[in-house]
C-alpha positions in Angstrom: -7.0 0.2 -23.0 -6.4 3.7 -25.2 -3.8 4.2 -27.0 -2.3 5.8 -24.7 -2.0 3.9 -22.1 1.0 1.1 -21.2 -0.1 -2.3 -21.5 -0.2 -5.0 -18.6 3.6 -5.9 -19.8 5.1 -2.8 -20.4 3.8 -2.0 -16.3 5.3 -5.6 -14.9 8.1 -4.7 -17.1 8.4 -1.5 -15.4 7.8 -3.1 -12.4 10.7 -5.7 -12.3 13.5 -3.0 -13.0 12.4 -0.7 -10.6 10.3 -2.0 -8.3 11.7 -3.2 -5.4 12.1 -1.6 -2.5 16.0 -0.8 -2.7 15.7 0.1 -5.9 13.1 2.7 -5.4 14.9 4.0 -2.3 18.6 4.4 -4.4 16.8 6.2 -7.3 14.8 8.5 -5.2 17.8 9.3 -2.9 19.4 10.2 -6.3 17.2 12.0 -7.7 19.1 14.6 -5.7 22.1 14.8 -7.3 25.5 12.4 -7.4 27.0 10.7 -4.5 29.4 8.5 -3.4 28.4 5.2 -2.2 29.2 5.9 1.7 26.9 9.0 1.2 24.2 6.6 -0.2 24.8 3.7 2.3 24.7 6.1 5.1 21.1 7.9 3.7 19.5 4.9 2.5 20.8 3.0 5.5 21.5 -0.1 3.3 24.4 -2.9 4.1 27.5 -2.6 2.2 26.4 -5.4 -0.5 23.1 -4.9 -0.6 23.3 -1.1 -1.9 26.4 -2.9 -4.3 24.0 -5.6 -5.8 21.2 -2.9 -5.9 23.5 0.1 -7.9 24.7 -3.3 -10.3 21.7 -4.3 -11.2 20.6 -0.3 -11.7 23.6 0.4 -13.7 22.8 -2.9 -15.7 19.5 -1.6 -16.8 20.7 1.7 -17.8 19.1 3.7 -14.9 22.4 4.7 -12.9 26.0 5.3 -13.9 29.3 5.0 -11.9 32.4 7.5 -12.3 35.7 7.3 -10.7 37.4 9.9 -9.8 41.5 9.7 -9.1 43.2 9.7 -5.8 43.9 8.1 -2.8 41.5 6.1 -1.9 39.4 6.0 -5.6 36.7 8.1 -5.3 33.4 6.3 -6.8 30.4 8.4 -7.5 27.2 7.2 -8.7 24.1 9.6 -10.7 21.3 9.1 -12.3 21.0 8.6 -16.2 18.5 10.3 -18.4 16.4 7.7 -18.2 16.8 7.2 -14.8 16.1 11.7 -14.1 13.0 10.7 -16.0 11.6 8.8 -13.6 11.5 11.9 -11.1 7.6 12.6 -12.1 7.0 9.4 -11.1 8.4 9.9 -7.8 6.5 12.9 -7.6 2.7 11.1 -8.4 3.7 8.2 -6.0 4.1 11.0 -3.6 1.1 13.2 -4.4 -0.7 9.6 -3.7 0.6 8.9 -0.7 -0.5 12.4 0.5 -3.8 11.6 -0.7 -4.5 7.9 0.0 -2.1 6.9 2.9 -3.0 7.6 6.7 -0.9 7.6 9.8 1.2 4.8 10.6 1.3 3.5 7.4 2.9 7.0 5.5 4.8 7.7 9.2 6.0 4.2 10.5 8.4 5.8 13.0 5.3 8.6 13.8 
């Protein structure tokens, strides 16, 4: 390994707060913008307390934040951190991969 690159633990690390599959689906839905958590349920398609646990446990690592806003009902919005919005390149490789590497059914499961 160079300098440069992440060791093995820093990568499982890495892989441990972001790496499963709700995670990755929260963070790159917001990677858009904020939204409240009837936005996210409905375009992540998540239950109710399985986007909860996953938006706890991203909050917990420092990745998401939560805001309440005033009125009747509370409105609760949820956005990205810095460090989360750093992880937008990321995204973007995993994508360019995908492009480059995945064929058919497994890149279009519904196709």
């Amino acid at each position: 390994m160079t300098e440069n690159q992440p060791g093995p633990c820093s990568i499982v690390k890495s892989f441990e707060i972001v790496g499963s599959k709700w995670k990755l689906i929260v963070l790159n839905d917001l990677q858009s913008g904020e939204k409240r958590f009837n936005q996210l349920k409905r375009s992540t398609e998540a239950s109710s307390r399985t986007l909860s646990r996953v938006l706890q446990n991203l909050r917990e690592e420092g990745l998401v934040e939560k805001r309440m806003e005033d009125g009747s009902p509370v409105a609760t919005f949820y956005s990205l951190t810095d460090s989360g919005t750093a992880l937008y390149p990321v995204f973007e490789e995993i994508d360019a991969w995908a492009d480059d590497w995945l064929e058919g059914d497994l890149k279009n499961p519904e196709a």
